[in-house]
N, C-alpha and C positions, 0 to 999 in steps of 0.2 A: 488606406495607408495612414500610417499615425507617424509624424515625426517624436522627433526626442523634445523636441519643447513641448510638446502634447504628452509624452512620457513622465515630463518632468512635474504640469500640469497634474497629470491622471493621481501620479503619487502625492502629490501634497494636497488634495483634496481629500483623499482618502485618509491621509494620514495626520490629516488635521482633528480625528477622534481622539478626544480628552480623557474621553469615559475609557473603563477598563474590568475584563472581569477578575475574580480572585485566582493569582495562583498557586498551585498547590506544590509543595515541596517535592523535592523530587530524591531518587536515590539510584544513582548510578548500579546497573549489576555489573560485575566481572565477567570478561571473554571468556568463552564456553565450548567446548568442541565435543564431538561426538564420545561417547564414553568407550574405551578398547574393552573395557573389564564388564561385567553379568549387570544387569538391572534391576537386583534384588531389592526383596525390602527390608524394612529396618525390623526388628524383632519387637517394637512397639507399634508397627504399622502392618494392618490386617491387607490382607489383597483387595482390589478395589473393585464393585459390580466390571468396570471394563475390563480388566486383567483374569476376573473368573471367565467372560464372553472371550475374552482374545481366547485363553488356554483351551477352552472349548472348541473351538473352531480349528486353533491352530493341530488338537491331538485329532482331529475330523480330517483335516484336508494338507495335514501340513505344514511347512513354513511358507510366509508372504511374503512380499514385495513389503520394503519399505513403506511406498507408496500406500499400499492399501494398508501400514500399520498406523499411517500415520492420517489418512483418510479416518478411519475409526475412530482413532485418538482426539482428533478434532472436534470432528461432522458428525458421529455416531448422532443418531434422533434422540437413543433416551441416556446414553452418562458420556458426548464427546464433549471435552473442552469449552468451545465456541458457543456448542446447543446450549449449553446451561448456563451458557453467559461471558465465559471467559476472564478475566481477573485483570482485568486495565486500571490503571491509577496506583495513586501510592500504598489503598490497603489492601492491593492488588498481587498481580506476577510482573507485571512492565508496564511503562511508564513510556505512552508518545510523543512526539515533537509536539502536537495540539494542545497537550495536557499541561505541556511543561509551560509556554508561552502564548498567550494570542497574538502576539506578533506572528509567528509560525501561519495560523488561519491568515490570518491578513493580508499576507503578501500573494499568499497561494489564490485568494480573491480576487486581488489585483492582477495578477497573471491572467487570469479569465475573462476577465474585464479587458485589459490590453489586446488578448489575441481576435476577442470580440471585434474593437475599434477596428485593430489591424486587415479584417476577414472584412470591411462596412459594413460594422453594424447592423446584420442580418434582424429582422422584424420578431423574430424568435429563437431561442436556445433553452434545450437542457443541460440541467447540468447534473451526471450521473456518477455517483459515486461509486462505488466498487467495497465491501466490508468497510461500512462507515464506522466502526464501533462504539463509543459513548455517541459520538453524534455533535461532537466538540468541534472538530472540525468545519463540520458543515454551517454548525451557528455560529463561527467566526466568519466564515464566507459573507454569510446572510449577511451579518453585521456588516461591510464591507458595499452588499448591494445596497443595502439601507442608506447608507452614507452618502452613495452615489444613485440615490432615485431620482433625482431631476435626468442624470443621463440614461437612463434606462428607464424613461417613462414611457415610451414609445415603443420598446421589446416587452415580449408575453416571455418571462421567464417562469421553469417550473425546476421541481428539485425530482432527483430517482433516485433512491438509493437501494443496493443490491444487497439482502441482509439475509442470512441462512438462521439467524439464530432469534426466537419466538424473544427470550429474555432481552437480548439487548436491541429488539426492534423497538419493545416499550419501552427502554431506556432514551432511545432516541428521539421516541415520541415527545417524552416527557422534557427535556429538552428543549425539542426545536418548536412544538407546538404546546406543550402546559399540559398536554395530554388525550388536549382536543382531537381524537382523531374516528376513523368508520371502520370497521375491519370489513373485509368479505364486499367490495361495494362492487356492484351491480354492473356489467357489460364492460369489467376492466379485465386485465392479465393481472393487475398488482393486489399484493393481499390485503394492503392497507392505505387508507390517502387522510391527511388533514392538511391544515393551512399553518403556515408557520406563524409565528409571532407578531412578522411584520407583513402580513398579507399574503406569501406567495405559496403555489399548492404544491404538496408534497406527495411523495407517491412512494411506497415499499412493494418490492419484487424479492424472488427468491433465485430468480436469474439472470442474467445479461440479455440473453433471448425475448425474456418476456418483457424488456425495455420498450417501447412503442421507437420506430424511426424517426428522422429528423435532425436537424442541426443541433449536435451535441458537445458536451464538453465532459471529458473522462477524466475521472480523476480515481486515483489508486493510490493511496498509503499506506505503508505496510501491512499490504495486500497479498503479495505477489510470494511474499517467504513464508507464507502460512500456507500454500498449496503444495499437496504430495508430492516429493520427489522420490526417484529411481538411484538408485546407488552400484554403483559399477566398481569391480577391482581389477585390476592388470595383474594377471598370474602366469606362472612359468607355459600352463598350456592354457593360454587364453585370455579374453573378458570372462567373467562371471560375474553374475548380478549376487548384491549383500541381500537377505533376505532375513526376515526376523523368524522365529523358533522359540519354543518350550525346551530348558533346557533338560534334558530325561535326568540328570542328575541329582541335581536340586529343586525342592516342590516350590511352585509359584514364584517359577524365577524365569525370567525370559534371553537370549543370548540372540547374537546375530553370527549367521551361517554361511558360507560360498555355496551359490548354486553349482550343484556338480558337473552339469556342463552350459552351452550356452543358452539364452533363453531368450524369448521372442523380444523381449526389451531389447538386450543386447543386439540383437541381430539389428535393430532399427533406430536407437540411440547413439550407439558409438560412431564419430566417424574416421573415417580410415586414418587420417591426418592424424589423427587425436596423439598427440605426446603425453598427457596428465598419465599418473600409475592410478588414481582414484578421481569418479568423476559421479559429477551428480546431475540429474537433467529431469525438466518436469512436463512433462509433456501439456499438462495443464492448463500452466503460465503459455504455451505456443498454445493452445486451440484458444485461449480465450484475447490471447492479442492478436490474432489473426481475424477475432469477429471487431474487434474494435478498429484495428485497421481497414476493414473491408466496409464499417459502418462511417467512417471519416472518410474514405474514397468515394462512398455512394452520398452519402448528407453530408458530408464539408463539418467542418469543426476540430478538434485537435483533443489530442488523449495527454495526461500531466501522472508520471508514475515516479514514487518517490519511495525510495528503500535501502536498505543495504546490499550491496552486489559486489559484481567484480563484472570485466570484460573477459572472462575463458581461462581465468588464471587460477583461481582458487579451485581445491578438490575437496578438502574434509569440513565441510561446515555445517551438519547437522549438529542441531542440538537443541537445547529445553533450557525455560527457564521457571522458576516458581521462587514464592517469594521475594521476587527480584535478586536469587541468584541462580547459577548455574544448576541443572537436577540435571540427572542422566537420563536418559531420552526413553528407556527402556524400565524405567522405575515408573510406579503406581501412573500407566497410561491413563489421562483425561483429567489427570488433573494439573498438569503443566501444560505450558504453550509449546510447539516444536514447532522450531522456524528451520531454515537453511537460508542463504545467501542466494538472491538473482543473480542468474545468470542471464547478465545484459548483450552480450555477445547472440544467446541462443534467440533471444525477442527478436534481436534486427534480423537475425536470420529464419527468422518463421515470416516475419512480415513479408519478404520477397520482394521488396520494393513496390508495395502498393502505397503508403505513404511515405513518406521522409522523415529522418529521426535526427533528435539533437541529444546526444551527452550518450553517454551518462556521465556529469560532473558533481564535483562535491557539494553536499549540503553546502558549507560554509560558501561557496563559491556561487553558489544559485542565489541563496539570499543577500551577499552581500550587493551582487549585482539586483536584486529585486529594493535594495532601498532599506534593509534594516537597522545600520545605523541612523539614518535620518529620522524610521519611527520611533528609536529606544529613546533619541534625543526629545522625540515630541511628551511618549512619557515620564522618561524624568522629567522634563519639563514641568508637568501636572500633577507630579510627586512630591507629595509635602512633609511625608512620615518617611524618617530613616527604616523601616524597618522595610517599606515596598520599593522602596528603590534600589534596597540590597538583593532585596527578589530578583526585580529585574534584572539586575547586573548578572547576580547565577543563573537565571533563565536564558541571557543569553549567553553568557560560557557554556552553557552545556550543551547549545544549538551550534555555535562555530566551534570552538576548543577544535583542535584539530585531533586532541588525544579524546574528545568523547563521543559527540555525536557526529562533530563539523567533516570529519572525514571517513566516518563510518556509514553518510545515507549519500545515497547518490541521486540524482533527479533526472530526468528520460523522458523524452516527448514524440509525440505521433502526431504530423503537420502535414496538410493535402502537400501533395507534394509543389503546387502553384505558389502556396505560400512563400517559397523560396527562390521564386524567380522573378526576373523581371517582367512586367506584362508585355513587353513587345520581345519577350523571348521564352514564353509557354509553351513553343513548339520545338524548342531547345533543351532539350534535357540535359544535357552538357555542360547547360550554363548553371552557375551554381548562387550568383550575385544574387542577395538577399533582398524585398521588395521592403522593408522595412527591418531594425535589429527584434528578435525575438525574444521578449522582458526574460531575464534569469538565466541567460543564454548568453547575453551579448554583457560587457563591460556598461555599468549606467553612469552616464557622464553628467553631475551638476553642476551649474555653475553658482 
């Protein structure tokens, strides 16, 4: 059990780092929605190796599933998106909460750390990340356990990170270890392992499965709206699923179609209830919260997913971005990002009640309650050139701003469900009295 003076303790130790890394400019894109009109190309833009593969496949077998157009688009081995690296940062397609501020890493550290204390400081924990991509993220964290090694001298902590893509596995190498690292090492599941910077060993996987068990800590950041979705319409006779096509009209042009009647998604995605006329659902995002929930019910530790969602309300949110703006989703596939919107509604209800869930509440609202005014003040504090202190100030408007990022990410947690009872009332499911508040969750009180 960790009280709040212990919370209050936890944060200002941590947040007594002076040091800081460089941050880099950032540039807001514009809301984006799925494109009604063709996905042609421009008359100075040649079709792209994936778009010649899609049109092949597609005149072979037909139109796809969303899902699998955007599976492709991603994932493909040799031209998806992610494989060849993906386009993160400013000379990039989009620009992360990590990238934008280390304050962002820092708190999310702290979180881990708290729920650690909260759980007594178990003698061991992973912490597994989920598409770490630069790898910014996790070496803000590190920086965080750094800070706080005297309290963690006595845990055997290690890092996993879950990374599909060969380019930004080295980028993260390079990173979090300088580049030190083994590939292919000998009687692991993982395809690559080094030691980080400041001592602790790191581990690359290419799946959630091939994670080894144990007391873990999950973390997901804009993770969860990179995986295939299903796209459904409500029409006069019926669901039918959208499905992508070769438009026969136009050469090397792609459109999206209604399946002509229903199809096996349909029959097992929509649910009866469902009101929405358009609905998107990833079967994905449930099989792979369903392993993490059943890896926290069976090893104890807690999952931390941070994205933009809704709770079952939102219907048209597919779309693409490239050079940090808006692309049509169906334009030169693999070389834009396609995201959609979590659906946080569909996770609590794939979990079943094997763990306990908190939020999903708004970015601005998770960090403000995690303490980040307190660190920006530590910052400025140690800020002696106008030019970084103006950084910071925009690094944090664009993390709360309610109009940019503060209410467009939402944060969502997976906690044993004991966590949130009393211990002379574990056998009470009923009871709902919290054994401790849970950092980013609960209002932080200083005095």
């Amino acid at each position: 059990m960790v009280s709040l003076h212990f919370r209050r303790s936890l944060f200002a130790a941590a947040f007594g780092l002076a040091g800081r890394r460089r941050l880099p400019c950032y540039h807001a894109p514009a809301a984006a929605h799925m494109s009604s009109g063709a996905g042609g190309q421009t008359e100075t833009e040649k079709p792209t190796a994936m778009l010649r593969h899609l049109l092949l496949k597609l005149r072979a077998t037909g139109p796809v599933t969303v899902a699998e157009y955007m599976r492709e688009a991603l994932t493909n081995p040799g031209q998806g998106y992610y494989t060849r690296g993906g386009g993160i940062g400013e000379s990039g397609d989009f620009v992360t909460s990590p990238e934008i501020s280390q304050i962002f890493g820092e708190l999310i550290g702290i979180w881990y750390i708290s729920e650690w204390i909260a759980t007594g400081k178990p003698k061991a924990f992973q912490l597994v990340e989920l598409g770490p991509g630069r790898g910014t993220l996790t070496d803000d964290i590190l920086r965080v356990f750094n800070q706080l090694a005297s309290l963690l001298s006595k845990c055997d902590v290690s890092i996993h990170l879950v990374e599909v893509s060969p380019k930004l596995s080295k980028t993260q190498a390079l990173i979090l270890t300088g580049g030190k690292v083994q590939s292919n090492p000998e009687d692991n599941s993982a395809y690559m392992k080094g030691v980080s910077k400041t001592g602790i060993p790191i581990f690359w996987y290419r799946d959630i499965q091939d994670v080894p068990p144990g007391y873990s800590f999950y973390l997901a950041h804009e993770f969860f709206d990179a995986l295939p979705i299903h796209k459904f319409q409500r029409t006069e006779k019926g669901w039918r699923e959208v499905l992508v096509d070769a438009d026969p009209e136009v050469p090397d042009q792609l459109r999206f179609v209604l399946s002509p009647s229903s199809t096996p998604a349909t029959e097992n995605f929509i649910q009866p209830e469902e009101r929405r006329d358009h609905v998107e659902v990833c079967p994905e995002a449930g099989v792979i919260i369903q392993r993490l929930a059943c890896r926290i019910e069976n090893d104890g530790g807690a999952a931390l997913v941070a994205d933009y969602g809704h709770n079952g309300t939102k219907m048209d949110t597919f779309r693409g971005f490239r050079n940090h703006k808006p692309h049509d989703v169906l334009k030169a596939p693999g070389t834009a990002d396609l995201t959609a919107d979590v659906d946080f509604s569909y996770l609590r209800k794939m979990i079943q009640g094997r763990t306990a869930t908190l939020g999903p509440i708004k970015q601005r609202e998770f960090l403000k309650n995690m303490g980040i005014d307190l660190r920006l003040q530590v910052l400025l504090q140690n800020s002696h050139d106008t030019q970084t202190r103006e950084q910071l100030l925009h690094s944090y408007d664009m993390l709360m701003n309610p109009e940019k990022m503060g209410d467009c990410f939402n944060f969502f947690a997976l906690l044993p469900h004991h966590r949130l009872l009393h211990p002379d009332k574990k056998h009470k499911p009923e009871s709902k009295a919290p054994v401790s508040p849970v950092a980013g969750f609960d209002e932080l009180l200083l005095k």
